[in-house]
C-alpha atoms as an extended CHARMM CRD file, in Angstrom:
* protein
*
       216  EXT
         1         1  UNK       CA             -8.5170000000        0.9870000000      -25.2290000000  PROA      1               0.0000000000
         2         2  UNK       CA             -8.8650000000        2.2080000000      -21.4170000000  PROA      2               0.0000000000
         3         3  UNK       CA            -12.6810000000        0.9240000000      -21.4200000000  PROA      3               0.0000000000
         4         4  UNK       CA            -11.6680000000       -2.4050000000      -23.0300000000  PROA      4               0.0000000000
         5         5  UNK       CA             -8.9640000000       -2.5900000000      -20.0990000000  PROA      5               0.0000000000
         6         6  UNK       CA            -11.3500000000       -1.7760000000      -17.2430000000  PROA      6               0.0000000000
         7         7  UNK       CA            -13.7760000000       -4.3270000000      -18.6660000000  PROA      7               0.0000000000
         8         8  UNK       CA            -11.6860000000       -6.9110000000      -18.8190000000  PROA      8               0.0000000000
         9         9  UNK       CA            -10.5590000000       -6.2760000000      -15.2170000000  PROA      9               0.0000000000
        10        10  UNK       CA            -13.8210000000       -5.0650000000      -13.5840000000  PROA      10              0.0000000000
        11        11  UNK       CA            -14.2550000000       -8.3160000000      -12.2670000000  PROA      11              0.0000000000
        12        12  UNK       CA            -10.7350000000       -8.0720000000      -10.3710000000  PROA      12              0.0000000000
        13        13  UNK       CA            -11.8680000000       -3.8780000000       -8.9780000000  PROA      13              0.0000000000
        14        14  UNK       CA            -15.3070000000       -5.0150000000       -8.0740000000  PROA      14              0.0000000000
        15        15  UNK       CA            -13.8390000000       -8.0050000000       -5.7300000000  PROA      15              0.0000000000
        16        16  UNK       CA            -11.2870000000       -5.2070000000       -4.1440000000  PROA      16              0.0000000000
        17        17  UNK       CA            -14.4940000000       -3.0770000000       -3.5920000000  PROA      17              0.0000000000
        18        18  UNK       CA            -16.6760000000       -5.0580000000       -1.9500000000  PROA      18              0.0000000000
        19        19  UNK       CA            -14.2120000000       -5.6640000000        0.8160000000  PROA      19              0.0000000000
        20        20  UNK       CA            -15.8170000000       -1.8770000000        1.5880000000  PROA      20              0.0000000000
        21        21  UNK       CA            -19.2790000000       -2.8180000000        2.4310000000  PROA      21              0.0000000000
        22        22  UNK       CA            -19.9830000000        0.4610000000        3.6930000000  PROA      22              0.0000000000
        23        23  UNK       CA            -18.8170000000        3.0380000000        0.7680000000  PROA      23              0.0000000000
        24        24  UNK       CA            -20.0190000000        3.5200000000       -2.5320000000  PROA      24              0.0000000000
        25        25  UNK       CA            -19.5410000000        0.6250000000       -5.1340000000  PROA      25              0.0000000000
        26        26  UNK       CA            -19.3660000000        2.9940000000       -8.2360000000  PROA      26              0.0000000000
        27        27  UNK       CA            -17.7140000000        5.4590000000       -6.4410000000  PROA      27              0.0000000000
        28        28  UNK       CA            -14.9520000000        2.4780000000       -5.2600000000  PROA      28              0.0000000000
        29        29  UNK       CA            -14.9960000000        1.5160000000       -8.8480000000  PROA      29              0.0000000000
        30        30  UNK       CA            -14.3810000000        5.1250000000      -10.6290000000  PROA      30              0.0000000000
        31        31  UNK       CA            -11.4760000000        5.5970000000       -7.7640000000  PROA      31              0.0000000000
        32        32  UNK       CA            -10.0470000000        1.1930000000       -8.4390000000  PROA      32              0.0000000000
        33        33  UNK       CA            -10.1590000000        2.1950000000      -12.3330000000  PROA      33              0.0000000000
        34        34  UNK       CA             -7.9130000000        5.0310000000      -12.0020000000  PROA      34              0.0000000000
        35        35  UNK       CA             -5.3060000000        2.4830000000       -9.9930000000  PROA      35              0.0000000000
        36        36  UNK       CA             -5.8060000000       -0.1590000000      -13.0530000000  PROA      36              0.0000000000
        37        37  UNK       CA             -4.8770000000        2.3940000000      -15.6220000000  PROA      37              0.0000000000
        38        38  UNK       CA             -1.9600000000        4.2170000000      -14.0120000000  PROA      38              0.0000000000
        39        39  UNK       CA             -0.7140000000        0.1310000000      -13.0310000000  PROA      39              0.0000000000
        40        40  UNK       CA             -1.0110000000       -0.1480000000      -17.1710000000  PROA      40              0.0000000000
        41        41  UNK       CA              1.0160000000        2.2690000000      -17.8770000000  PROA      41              0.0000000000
        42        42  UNK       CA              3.6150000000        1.6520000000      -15.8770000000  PROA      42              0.0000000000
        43        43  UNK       CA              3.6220000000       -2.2160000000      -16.8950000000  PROA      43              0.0000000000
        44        44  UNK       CA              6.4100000000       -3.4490000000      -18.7840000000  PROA      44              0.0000000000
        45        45  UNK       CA              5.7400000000       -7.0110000000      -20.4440000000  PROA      45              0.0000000000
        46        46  UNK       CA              9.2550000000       -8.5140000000      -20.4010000000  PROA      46              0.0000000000
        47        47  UNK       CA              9.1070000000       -8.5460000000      -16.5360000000  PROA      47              0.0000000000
        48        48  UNK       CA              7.9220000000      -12.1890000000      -15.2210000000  PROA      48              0.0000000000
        49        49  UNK       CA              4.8040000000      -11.2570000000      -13.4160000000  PROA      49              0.0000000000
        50        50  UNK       CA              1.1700000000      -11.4290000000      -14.3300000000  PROA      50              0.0000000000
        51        51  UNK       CA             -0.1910000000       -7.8200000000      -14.8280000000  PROA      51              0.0000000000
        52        52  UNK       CA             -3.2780000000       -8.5840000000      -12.4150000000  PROA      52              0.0000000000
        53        53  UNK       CA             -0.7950000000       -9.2170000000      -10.0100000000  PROA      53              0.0000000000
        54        54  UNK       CA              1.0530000000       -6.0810000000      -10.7730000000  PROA      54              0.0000000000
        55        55  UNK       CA             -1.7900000000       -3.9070000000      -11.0660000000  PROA      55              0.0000000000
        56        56  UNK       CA             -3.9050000000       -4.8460000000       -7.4110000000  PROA      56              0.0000000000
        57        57  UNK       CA             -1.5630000000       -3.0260000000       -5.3620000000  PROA      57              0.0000000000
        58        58  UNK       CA             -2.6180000000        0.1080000000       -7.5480000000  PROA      58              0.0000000000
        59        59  UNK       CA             -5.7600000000       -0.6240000000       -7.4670000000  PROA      59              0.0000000000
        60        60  UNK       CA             -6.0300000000       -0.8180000000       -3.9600000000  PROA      60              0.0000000000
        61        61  UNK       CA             -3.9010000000        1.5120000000       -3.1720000000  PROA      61              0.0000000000
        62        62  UNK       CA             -6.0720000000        4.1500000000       -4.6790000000  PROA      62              0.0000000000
        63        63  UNK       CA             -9.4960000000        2.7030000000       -2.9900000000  PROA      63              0.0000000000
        64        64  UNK       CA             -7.4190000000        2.7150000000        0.6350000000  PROA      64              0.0000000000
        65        65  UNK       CA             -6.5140000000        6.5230000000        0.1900000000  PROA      65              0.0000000000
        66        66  UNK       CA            -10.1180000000        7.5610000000       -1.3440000000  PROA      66              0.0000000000
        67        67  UNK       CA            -11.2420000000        5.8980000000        1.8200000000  PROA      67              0.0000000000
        68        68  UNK       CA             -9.1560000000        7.5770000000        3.9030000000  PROA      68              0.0000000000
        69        69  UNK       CA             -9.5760000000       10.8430000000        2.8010000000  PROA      69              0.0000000000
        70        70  UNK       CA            -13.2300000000       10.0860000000        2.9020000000  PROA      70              0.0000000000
        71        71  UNK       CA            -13.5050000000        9.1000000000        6.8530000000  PROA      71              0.0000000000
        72        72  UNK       CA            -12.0500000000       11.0090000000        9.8830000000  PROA      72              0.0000000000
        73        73  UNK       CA            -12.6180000000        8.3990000000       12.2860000000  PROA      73              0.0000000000
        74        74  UNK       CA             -9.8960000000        7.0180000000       14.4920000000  PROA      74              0.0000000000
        75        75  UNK       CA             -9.1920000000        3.6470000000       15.1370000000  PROA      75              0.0000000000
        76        76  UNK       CA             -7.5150000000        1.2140000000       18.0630000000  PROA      76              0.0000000000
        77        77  UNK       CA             -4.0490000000        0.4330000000       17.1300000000  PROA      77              0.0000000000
        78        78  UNK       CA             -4.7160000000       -3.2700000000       17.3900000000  PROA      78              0.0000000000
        79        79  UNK       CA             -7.7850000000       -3.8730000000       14.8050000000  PROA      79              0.0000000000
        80        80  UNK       CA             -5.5280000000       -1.3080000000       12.5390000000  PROA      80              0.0000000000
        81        81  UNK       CA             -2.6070000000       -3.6670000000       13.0190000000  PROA      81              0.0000000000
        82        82  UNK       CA             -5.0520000000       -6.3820000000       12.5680000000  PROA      82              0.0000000000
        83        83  UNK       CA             -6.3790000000       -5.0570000000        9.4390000000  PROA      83              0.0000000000
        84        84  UNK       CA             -2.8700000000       -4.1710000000        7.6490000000  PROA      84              0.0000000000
        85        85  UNK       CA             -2.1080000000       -7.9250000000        8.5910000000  PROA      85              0.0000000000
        86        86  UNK       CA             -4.7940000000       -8.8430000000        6.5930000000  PROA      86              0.0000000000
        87        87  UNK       CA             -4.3100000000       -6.3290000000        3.5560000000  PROA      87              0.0000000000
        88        88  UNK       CA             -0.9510000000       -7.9590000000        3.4860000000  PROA      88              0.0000000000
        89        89  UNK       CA             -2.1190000000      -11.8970000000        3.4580000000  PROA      89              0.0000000000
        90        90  UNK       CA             -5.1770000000      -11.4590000000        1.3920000000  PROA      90              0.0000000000
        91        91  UNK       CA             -2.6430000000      -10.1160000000       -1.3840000000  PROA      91              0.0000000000
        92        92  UNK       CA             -0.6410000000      -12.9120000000       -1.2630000000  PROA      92              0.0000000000
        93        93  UNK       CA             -3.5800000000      -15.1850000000       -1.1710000000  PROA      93              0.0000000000
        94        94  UNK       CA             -4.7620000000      -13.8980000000       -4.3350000000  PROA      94              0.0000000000
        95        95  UNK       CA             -1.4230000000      -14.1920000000       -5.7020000000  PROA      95              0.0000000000
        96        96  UNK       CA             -1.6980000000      -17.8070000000       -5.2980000000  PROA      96              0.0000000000
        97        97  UNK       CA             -5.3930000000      -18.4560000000       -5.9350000000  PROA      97              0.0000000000
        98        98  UNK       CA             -6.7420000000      -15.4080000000       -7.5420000000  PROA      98              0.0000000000
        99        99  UNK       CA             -9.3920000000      -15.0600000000       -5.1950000000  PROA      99              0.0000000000
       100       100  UNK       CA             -9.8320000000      -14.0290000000       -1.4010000000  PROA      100             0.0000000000
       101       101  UNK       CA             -9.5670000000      -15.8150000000        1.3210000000  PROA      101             0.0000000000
       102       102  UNK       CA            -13.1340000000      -15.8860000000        3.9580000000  PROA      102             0.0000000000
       103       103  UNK       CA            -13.4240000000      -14.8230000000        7.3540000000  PROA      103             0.0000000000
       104       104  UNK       CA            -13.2630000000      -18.0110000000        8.3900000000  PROA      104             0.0000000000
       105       105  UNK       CA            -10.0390000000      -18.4680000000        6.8700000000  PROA      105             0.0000000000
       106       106  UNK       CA             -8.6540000000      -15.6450000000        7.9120000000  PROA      106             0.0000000000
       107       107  UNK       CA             -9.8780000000      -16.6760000000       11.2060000000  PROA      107             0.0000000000
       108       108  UNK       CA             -7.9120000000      -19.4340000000       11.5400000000  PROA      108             0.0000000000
       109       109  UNK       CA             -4.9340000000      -17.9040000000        9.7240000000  PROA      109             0.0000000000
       110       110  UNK       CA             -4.7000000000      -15.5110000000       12.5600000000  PROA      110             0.0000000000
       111       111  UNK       CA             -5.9630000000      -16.6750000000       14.7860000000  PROA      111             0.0000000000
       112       112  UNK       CA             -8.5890000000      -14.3480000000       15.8480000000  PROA      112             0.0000000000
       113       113  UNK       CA            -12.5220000000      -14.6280000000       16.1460000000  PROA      113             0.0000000000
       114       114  UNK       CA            -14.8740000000      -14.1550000000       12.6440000000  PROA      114             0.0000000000
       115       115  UNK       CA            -16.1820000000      -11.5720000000       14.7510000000  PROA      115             0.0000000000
       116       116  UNK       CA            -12.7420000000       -9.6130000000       15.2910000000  PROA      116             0.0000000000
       117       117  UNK       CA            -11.7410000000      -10.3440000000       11.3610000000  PROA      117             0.0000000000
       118       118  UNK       CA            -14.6350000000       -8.6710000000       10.6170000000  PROA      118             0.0000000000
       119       119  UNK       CA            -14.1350000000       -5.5520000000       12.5870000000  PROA      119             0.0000000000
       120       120  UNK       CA            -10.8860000000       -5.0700000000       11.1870000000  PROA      120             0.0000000000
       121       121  UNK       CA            -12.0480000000       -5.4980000000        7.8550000000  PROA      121             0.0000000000
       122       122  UNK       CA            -14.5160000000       -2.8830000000        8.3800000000  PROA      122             0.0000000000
       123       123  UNK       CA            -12.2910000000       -0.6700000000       10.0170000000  PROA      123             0.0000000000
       124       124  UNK       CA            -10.7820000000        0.2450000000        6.6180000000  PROA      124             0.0000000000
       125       125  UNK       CA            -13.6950000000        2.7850000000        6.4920000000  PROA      125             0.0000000000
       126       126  UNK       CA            -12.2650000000        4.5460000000        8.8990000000  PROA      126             0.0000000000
       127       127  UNK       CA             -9.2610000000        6.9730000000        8.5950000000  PROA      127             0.0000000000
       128       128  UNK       CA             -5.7810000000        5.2340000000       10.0200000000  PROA      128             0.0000000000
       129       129  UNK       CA             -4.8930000000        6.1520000000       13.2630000000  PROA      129             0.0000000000
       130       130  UNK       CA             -1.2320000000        8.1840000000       13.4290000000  PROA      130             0.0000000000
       131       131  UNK       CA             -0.3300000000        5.4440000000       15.7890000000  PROA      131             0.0000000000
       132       132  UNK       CA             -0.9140000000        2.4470000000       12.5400000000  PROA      132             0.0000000000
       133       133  UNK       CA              2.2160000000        0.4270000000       12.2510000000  PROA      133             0.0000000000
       134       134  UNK       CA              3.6540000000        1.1270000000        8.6350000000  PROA      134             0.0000000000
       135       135  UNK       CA              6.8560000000       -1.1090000000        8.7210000000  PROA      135             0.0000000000
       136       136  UNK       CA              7.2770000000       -4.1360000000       10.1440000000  PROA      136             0.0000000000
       137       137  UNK       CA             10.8470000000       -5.2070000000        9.3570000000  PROA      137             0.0000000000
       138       138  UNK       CA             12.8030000000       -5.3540000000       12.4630000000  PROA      138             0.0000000000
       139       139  UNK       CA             11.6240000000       -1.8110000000       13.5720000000  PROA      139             0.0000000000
       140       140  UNK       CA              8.4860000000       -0.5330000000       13.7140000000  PROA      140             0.0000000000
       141       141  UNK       CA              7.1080000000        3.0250000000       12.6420000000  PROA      141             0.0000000000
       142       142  UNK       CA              4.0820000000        4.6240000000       12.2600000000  PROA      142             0.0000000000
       143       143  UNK       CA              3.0340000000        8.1900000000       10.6830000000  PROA      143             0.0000000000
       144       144  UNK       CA              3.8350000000       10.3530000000       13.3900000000  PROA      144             0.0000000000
       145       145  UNK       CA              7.4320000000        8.9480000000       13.3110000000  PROA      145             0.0000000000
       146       146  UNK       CA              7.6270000000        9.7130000000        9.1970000000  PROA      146             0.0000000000
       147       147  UNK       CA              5.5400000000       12.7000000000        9.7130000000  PROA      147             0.0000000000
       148       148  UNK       CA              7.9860000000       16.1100000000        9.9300000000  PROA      148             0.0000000000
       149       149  UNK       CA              7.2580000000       18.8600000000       11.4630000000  PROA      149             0.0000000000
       150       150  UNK       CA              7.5800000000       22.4590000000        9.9330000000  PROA      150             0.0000000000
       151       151  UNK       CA              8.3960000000       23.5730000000       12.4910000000  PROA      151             0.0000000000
       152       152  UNK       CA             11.5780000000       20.9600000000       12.4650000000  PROA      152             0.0000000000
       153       153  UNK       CA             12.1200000000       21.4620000000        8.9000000000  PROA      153             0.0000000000
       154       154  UNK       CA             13.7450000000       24.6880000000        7.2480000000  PROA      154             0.0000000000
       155       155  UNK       CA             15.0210000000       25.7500000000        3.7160000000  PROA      155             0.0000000000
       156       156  UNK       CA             18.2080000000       24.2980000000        3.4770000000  PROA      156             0.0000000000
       157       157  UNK       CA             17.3150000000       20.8540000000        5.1980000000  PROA      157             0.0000000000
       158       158  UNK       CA             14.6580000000       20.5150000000        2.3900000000  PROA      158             0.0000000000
       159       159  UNK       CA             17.2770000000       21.8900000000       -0.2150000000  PROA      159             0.0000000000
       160       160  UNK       CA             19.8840000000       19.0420000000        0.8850000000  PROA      160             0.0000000000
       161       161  UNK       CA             17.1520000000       16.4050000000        0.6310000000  PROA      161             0.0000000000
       162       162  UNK       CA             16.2740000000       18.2280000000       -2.9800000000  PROA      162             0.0000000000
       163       163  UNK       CA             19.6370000000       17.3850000000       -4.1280000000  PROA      163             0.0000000000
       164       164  UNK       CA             20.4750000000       14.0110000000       -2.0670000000  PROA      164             0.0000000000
       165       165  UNK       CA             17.1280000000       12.2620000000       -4.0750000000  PROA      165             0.0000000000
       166       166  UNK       CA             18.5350000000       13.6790000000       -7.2850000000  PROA      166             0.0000000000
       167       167  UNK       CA             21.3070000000       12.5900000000       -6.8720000000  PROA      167             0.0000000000
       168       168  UNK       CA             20.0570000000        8.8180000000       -6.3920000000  PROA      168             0.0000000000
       169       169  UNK       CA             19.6290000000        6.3840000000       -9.3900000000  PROA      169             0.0000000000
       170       170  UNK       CA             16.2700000000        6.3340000000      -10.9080000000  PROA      170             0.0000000000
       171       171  UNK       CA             15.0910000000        2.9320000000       -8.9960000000  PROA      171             0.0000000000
       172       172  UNK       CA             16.4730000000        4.2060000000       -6.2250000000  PROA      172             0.0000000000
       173       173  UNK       CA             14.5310000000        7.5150000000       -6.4360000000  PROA      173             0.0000000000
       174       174  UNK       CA             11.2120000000        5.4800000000       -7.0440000000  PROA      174             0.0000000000
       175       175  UNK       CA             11.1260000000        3.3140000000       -4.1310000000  PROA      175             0.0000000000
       176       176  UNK       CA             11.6160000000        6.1960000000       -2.0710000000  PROA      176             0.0000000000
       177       177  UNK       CA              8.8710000000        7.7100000000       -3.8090000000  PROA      177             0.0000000000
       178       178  UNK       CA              6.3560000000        4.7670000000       -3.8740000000  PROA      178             0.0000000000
       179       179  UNK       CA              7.0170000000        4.3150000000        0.2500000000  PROA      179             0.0000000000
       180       180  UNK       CA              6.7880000000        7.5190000000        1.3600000000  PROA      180             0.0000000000
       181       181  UNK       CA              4.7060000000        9.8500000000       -0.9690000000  PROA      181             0.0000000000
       182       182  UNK       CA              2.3440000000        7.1830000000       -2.8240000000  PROA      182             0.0000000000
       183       183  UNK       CA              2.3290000000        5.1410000000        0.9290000000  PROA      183             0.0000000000
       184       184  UNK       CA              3.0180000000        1.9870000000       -0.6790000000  PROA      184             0.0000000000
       185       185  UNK       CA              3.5780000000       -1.0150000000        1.6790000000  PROA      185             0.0000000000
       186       186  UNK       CA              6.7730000000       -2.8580000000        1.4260000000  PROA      186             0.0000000000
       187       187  UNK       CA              4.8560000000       -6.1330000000        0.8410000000  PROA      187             0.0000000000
       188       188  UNK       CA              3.1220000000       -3.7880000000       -2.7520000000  PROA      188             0.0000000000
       189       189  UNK       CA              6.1660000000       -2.7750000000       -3.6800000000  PROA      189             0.0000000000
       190       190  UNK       CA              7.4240000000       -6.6930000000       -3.4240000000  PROA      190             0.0000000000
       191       191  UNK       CA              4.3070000000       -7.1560000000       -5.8000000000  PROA      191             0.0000000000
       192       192  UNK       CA              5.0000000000       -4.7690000000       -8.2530000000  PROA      192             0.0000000000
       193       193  UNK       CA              9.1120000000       -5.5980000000       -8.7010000000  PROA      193             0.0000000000
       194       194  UNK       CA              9.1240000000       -9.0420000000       -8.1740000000  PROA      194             0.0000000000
       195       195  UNK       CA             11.0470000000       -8.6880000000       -5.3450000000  PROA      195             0.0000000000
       196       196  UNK       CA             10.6190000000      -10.3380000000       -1.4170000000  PROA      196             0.0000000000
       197       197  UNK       CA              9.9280000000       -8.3460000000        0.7620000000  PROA      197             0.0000000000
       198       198  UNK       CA             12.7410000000       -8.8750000000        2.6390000000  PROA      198             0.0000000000
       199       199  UNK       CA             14.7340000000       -7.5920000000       -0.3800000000  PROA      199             0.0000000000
       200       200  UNK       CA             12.7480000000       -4.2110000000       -0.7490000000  PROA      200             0.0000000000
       201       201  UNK       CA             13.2490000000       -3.8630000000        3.2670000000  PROA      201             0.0000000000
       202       202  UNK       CA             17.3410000000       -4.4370000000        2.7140000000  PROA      202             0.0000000000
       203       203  UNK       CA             17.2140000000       -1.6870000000       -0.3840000000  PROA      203             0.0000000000
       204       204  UNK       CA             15.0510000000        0.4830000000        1.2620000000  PROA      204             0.0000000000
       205       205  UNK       CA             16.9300000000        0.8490000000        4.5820000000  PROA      205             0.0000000000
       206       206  UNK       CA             20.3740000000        0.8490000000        2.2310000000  PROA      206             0.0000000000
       207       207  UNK       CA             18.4390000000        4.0420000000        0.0790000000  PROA      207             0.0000000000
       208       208  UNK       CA             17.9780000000        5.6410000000        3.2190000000  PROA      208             0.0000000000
       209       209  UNK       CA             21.2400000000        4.9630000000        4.8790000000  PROA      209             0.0000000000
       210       210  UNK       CA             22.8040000000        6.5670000000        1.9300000000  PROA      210             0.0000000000
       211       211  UNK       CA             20.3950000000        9.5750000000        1.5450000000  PROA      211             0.0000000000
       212       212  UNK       CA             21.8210000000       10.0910000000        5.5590000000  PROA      212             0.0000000000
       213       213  UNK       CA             24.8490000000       10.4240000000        3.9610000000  PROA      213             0.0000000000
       214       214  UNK       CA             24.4550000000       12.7740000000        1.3650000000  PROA      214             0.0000000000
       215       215  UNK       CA             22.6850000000       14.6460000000        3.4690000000  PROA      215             0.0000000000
       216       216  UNK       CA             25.2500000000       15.5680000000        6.2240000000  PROA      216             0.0000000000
């Protein structure tokens, strides 16, 4: 059943892939698999969305962090801005023509030189800077501002936060989960619910309004 799925998809993982020009193909496969499979089982057929659709953010999603973990190489904080912008519109460009849009598209989308598209696009083969914008809905962050410190954190903070996420309902608990342990964008998780983006911003900043809450 899993190597009927991954056939019928490899088509879909192999045009993720070869946005990594520089890596592995098989290796990018093996790793985009994984993402199709653990998207199938967390499908649910009565929601309205096509499962390709649900299932690319998975799938990349699992290629981005093998890549990360695979390269140690910073990067500017523009062409990383510059290449999360275009993570983000080449999703919703293959939500609306199932393929991806060209450098000289994206060019023109943003604006930039083929030259500079493609040296963001490459840039993915490098690890993300701490400085790389994460959220981009009103405020922005990056990893050192989600990042805690150990020294920061002690027993009973970590305790409270324990019981403040329990204490959330179950979709609640999952978005947290999904933005800040799996790293999922908020644009994904739009992807994967149905939702805008807007929407999963307003929940999200809601969740953690309330986990303040709980917590003090």
């Amino acid at each position: 059943m899993e190597e009927e799925l991954i056939l019928t998809h490899q088509k879909l993982i192999y045009s993720i892939c070869n946005r990594y020009p520089y890596e592995d193909k098989e290796d990018l496969f093996q790793v985009g698999a994984t993402g199709l499979l653990k998207a199938y089982h967390n499908f649910d057929q009565s929601w309205n969305t096509k499962f390709t659709t649900y299932a690319y953010p998975y799938i990349l999603g699992e290629i981005r962090k093998y890549v990360r973990e695979n390269k140690g190489i910073k990067i500017s904080r523009e062409i990383s801005k510059l290449s999360l912008e275009i993570d983000r519109y080449q999703l919703r460009f293959w939500q609306q023509t199932e393929r991806f849009a060209t450098v000289r598209e994206l060019s023109i989308h943003f604006q930039k030189s083929e030259l500079e598209i493609v040296q963001a696009m490459n840039s993915k083969n490098a690890l993300q800077s701490i400085d790389t914008p994460i959220v981009e809905d009103g405020k922005e962050m990056n990893l050192y501002d989600i990042t805690p410190s150990p020294r920061k954190q002690n027993i009973e903070e970590l305790l409270d936060l324990k019981d403040a996420l329990l204490n959330l309902e179950q979709d609640e608990r999952e978005l947290i989960c999904n933005r800040y342990y799996k790293d999922m964008s908020q644009t994904e998780l739009a992807s994967m619910t149905g939702m805008s983006q807007v929407q999963i911003s307003r929940k999200e900043h809601k969740i953690l309004k309330k986990l303040n809450h709980m917590m003090h």
